[in-house]
C-alpha positions in Angstrom: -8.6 2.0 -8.5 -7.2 -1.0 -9.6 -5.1 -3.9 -6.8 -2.1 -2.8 -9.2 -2.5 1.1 -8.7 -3.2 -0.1 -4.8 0.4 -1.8 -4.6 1.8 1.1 -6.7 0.6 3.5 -3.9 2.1 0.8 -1.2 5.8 0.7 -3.2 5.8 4.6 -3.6 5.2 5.2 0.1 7.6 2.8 1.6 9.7 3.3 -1.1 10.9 0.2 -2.3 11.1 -1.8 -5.6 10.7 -4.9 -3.8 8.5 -7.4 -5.3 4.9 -6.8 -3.8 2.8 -9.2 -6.0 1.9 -11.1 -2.9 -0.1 -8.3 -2.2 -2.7 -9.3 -5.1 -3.7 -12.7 -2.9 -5.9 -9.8 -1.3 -9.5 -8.1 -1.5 -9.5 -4.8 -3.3 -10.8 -3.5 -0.3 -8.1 -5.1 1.9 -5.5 -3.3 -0.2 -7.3 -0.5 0.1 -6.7 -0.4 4.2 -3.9 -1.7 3.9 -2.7 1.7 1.8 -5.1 3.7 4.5 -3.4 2.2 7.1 0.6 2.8 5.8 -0.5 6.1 4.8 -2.0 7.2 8.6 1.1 5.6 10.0 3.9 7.3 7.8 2.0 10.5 8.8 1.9 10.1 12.3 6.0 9.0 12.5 6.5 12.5 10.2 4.6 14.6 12.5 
């Protein structure tokens, strides 16, 4: 998966259209918790 796809995946789940490009200063795999970390956290709050 690409950083792009990774901020993609950020945008969709806090769903916003703010400008995330900042977000491709990081590692791959820093994105990639990053997007494991929102993910984990939105669940939790839904729960």
């Amino acid at each position: 998966m690409t950083k792009e796809k990774l901020i993609e995946i950020v945008q969709g789940i806090l769903k916003t259209e703010a400008d995330l490009s900042f977000l491709l200063q990081l590692k791959k795999s820093e994105l990639e918790t990053l997007v494991a970390c929102i993910r984990d956290r939105v669940e939790e709050i839904g729960n």
